[in-house]
N, CA, C and O atoms as a DFTB+ gen file, in Angstrom:
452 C
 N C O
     1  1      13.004      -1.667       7.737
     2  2      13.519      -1.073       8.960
     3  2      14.894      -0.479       8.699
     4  3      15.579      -0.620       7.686
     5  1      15.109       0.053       9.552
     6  2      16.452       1.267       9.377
     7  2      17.377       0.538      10.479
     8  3      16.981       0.206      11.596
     9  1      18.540       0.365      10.026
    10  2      19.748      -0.142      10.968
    11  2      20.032       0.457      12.412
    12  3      20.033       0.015      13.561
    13  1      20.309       1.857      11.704
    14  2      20.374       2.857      13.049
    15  2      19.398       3.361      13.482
    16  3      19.661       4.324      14.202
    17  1      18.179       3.111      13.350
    18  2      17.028       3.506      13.805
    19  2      16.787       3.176      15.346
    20  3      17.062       2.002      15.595
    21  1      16.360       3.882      16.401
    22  2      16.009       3.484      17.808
    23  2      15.277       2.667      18.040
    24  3      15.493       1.689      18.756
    25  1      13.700       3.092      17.133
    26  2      12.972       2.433      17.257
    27  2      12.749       1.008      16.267
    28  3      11.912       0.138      16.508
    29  1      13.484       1.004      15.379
    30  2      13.520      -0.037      14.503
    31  2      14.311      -1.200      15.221
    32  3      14.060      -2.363      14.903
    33  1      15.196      -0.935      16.117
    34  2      15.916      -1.905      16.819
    35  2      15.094      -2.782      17.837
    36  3      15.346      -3.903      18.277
    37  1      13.714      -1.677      18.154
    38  2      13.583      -2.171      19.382
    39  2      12.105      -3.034      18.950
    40  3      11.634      -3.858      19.734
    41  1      11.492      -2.753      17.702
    42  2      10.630      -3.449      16.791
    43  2      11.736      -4.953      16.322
    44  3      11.303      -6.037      16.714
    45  1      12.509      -4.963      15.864
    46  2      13.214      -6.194      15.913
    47  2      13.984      -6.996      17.332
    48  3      14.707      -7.983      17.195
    49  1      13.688      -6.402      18.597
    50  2      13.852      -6.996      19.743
    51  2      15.693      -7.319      19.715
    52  3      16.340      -8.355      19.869
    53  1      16.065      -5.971      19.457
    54  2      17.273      -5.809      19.851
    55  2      17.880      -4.942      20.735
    56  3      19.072      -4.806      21.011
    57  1      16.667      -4.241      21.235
    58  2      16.985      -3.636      22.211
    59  2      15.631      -3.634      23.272
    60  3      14.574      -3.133      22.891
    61  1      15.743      -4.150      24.432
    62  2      14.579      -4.578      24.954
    63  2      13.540      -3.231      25.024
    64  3      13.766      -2.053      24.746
    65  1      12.302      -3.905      25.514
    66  2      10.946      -2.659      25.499
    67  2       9.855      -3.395      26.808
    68  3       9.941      -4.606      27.011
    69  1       9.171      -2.800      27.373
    70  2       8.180      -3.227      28.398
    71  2       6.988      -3.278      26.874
    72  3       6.388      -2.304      26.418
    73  1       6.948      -4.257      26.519
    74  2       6.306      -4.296      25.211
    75  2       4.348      -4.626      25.910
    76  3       3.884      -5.411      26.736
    77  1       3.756      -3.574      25.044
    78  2       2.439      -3.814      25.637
    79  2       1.236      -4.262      24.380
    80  3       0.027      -4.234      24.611
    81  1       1.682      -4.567      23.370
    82  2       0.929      -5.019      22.083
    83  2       2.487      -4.965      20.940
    84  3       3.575      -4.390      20.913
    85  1       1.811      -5.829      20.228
    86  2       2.457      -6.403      19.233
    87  2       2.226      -6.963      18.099
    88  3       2.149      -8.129      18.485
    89  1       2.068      -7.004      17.046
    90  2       1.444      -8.037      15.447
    91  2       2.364      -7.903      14.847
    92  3       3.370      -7.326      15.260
    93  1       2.178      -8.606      13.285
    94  2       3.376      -7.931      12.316
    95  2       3.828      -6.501      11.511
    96  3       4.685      -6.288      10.653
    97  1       3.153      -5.899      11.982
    98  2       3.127      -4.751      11.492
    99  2       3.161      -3.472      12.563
   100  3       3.903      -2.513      12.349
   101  1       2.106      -3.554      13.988
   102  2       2.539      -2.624      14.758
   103  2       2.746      -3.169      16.041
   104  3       2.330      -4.215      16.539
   105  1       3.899      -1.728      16.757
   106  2       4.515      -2.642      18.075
   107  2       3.866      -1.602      19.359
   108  3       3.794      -0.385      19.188
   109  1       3.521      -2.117      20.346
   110  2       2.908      -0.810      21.267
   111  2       4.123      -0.847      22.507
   112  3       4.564      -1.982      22.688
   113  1       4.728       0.234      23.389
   114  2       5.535      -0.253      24.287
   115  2       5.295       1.114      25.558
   116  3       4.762       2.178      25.245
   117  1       5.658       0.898      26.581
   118  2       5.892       1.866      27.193
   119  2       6.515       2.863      26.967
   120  3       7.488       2.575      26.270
   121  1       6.443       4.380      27.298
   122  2       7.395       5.550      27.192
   123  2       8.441       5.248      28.328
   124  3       7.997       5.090      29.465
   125  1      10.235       5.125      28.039
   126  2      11.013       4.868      28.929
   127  2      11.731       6.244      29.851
   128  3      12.637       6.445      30.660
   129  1      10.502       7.096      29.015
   130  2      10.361       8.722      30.615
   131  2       9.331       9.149      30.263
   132  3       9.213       9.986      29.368
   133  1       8.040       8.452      31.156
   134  2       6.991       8.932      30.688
   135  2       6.503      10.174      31.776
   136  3       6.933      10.410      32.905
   137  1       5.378      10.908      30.942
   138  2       5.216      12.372      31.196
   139  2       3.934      12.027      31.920
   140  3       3.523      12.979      32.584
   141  1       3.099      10.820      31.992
   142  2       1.981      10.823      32.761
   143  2       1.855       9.329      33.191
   144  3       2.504       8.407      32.697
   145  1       0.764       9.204      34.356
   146  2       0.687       7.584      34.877
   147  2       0.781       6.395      33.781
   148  3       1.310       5.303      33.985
   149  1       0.026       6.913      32.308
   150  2       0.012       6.121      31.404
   151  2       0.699       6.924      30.389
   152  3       0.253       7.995      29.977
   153  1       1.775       6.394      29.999
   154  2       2.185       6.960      28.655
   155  2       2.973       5.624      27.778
   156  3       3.987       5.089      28.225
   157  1       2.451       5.288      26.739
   158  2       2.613       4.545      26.262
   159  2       2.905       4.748      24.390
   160  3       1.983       5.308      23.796
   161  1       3.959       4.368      23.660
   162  2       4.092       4.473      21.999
   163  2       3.226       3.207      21.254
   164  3       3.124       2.038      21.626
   165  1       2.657       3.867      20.092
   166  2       2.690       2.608      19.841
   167  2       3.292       3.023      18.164
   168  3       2.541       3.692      17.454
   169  1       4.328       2.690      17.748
   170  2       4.826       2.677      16.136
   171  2       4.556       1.062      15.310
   172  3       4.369      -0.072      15.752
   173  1       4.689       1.891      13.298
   174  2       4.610       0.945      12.686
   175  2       5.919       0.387      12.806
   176  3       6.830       1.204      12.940
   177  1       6.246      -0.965      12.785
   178  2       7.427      -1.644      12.351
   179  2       7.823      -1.181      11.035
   180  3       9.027      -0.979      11.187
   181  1       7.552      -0.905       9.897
   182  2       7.830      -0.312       8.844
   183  2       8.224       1.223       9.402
   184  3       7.437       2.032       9.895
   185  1       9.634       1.390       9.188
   186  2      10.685       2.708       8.929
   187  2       9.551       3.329       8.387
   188  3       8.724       2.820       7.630
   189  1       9.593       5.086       9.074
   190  2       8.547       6.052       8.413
   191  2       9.367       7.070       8.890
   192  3       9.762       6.567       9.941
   193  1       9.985       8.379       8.800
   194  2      10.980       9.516       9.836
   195  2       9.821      10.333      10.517
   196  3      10.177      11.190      11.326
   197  1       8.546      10.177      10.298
   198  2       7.322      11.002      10.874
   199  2       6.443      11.281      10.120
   200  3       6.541      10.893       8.956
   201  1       5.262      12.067      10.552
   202  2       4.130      11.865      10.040
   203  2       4.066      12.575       8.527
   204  3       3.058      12.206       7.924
   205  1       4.761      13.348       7.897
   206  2       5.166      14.399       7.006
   207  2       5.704      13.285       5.547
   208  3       5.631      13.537       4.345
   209  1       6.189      12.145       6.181
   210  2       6.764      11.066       5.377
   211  2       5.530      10.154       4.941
   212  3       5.783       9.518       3.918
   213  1       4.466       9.969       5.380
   214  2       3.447       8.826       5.424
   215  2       2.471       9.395       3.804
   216  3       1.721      10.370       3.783
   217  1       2.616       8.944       3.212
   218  2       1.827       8.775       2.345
   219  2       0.433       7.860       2.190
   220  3       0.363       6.988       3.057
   221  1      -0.678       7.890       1.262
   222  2      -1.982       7.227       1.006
   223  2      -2.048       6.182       1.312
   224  3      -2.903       5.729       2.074
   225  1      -0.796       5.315       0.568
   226  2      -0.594       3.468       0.660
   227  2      -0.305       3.392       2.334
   228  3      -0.325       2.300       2.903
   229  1      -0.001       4.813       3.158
   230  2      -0.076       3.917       4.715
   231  2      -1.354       4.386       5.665
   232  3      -1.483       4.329       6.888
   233  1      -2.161       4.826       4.728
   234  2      -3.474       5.618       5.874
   235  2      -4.334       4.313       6.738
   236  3      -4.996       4.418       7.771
   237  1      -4.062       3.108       5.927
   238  2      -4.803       2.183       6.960
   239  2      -3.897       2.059       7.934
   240  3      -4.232       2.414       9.064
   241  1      -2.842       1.642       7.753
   242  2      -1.755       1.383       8.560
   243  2      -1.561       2.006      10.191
   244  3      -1.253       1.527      11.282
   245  1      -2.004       3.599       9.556
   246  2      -2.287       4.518      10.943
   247  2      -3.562       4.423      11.322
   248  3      -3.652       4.093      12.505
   249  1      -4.438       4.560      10.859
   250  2      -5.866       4.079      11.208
   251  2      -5.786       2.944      12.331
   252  3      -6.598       3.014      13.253
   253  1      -4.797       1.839      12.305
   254  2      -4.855       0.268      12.875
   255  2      -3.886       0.890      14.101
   256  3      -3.917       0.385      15.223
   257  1      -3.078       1.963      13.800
   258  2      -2.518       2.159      15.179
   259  2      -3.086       3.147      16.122
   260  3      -3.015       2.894      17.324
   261  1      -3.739       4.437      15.649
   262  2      -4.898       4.719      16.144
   263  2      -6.177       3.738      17.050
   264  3      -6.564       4.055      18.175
   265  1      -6.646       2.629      16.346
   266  2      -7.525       2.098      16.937
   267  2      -7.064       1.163      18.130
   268  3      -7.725       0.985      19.153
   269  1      -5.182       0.288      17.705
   270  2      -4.945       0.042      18.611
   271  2      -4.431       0.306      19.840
   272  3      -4.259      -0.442      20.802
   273  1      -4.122       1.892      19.633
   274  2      -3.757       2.885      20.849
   275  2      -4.954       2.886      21.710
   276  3      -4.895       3.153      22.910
   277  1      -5.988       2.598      21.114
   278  2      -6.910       3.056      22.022
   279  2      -7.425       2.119      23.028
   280  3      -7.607       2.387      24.215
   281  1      -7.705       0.678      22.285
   282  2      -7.972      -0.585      22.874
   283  2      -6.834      -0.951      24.146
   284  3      -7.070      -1.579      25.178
   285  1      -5.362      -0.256      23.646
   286  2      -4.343      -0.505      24.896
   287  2      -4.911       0.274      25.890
   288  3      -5.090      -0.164      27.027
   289  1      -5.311       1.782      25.430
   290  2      -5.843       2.814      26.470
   291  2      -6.827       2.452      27.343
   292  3      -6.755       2.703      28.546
   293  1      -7.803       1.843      26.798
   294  2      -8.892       1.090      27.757
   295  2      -8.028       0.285      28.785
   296  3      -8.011       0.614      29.971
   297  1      -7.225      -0.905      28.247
   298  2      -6.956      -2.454      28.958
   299  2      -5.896      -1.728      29.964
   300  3      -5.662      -2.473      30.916
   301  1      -5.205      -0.527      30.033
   302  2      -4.301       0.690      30.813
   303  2      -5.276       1.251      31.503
   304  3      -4.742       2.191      32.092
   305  1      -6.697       1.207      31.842
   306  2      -7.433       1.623      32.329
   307  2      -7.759       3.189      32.691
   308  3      -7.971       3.772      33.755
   309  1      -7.681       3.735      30.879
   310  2      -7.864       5.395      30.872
   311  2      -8.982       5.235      30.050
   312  3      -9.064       4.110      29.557
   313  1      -9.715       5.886      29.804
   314  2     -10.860       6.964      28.845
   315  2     -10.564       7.872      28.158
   316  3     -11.002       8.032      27.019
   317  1      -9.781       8.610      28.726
   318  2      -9.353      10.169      28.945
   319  2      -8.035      10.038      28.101
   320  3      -7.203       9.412      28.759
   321  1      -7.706      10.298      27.247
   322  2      -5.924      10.257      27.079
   323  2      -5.805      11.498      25.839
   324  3      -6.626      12.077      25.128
   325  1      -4.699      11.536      25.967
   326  2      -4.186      12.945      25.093
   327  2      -3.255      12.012      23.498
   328  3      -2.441      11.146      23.817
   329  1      -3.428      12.233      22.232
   330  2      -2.501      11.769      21.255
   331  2      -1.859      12.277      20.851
   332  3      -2.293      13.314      20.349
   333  1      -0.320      12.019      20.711
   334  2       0.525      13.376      20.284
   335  2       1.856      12.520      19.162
   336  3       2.847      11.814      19.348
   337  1       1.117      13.118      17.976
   338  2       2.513      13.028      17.200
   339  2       3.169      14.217      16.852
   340  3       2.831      15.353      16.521
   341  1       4.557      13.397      17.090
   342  2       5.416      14.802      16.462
   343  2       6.107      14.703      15.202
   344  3       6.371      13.566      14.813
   345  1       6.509      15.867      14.366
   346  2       7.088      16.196      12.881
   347  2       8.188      16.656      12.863
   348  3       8.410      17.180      11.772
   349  1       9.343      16.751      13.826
   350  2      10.835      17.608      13.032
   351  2      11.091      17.906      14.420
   352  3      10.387      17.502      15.346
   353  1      12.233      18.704      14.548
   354  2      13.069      18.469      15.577
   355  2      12.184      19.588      15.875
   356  3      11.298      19.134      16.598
   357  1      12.035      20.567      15.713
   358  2      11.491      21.953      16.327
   359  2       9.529      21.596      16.694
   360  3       8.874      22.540      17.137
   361  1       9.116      20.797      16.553
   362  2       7.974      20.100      17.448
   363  2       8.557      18.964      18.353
   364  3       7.643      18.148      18.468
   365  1       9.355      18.647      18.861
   366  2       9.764      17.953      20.108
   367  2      10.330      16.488      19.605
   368  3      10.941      15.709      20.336
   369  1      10.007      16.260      18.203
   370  2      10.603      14.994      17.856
   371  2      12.226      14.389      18.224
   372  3      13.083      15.161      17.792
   373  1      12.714      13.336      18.834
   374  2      13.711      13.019      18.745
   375  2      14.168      11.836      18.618
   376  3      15.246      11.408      19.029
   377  1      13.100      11.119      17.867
   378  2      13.396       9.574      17.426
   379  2      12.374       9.994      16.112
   380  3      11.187      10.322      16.101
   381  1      13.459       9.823      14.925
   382  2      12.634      10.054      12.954
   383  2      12.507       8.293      12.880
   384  3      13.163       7.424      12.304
   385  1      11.560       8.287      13.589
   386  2      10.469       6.677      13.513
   387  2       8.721       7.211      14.091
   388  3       8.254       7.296      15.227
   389  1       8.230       7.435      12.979
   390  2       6.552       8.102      13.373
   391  2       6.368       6.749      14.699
   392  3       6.457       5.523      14.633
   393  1       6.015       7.920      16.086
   394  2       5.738       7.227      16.851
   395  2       4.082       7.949      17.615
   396  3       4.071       8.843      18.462
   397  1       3.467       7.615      17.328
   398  2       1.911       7.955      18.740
   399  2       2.506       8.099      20.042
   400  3       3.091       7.240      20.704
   401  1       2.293       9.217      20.298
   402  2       2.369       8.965      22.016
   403  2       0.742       8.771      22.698
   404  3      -0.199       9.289      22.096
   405  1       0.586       8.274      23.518
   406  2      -0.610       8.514      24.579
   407  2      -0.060       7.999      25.332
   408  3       0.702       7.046      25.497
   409  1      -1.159       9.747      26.461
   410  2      -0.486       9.912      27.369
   411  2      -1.734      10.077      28.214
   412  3      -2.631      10.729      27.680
   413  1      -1.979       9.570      29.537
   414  2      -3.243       9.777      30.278
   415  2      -3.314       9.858      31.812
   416  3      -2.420      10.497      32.366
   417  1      -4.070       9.406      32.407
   418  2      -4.003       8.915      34.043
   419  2      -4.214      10.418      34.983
   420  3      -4.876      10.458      36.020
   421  1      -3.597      11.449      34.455
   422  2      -3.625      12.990      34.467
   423  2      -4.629      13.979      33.931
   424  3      -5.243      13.657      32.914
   425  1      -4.835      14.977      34.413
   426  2      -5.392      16.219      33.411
   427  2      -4.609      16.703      32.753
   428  3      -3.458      16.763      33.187
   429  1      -4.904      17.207      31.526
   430  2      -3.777      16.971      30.666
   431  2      -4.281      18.930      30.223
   432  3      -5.301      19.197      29.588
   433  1      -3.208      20.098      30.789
   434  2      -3.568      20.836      29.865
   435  2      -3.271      21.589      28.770
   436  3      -2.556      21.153      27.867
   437  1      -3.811      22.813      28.764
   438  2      -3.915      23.187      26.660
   439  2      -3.271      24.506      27.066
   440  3      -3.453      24.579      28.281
   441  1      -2.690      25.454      26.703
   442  2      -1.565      24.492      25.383
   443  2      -1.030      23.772      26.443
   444  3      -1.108      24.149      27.612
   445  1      -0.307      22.402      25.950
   446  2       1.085      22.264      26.579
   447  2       2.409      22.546      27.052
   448  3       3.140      22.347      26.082
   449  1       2.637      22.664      27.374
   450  2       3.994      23.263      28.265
   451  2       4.984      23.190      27.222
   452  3       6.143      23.540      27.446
């Protein structure tokens, strides 16, 4: 984990989170301005700056947060949800900690705004 990291702080419970899943490895939490009824992160506890950084040795890793985005998405009571990662400041990123967004509860449309 990264010292000054946002999200690394808040994976070590130093800065509180409406925390909605948790293991040793990934943390799921609410979005603290979310864009739809359900919008929820879920990141690895392992420091990553985004998806551009993730190499082979972490494809399960995302795979397990993928599947557990989704199982939250059900028990959040959506079907329907949109997944959005972002890569660099000029795609909307502003926390360099690879985070999943889903986002649901809404119609969600294409392109995005």
């Amino acid at each position: 984990m990264s010292d000054n990291c946002l999200f690394c702080k808040i994976a070590r419970g130093e800065i509180p989170a409406d925390k909605l899943y948790e293991d040793d490895d990934i943390l799921a939490f609410r979005d603290i301005s979310p864009q739809a009824p359900v919008h929820f992160l879920v990141i690895p506890k392992k420091h990553f700056s985004g998806p551009a950084a993730i190499t082979e040795a972490e494809e399960q890793l995302i795979g397990r947060m993928m599947r557990k985005g989704n199982e939250i998405a059900r028990k959040e009571g959506i079907d329907h949800y949109r997944v959005v990662f972002n890569n660099g400041e000029q795609a909307g990123q502003t926390v360099f900690h690879i985070h999943m967004h889903i986002l649901g509860g809404r119609n969600m449309n294409w392109p995005p705004g």
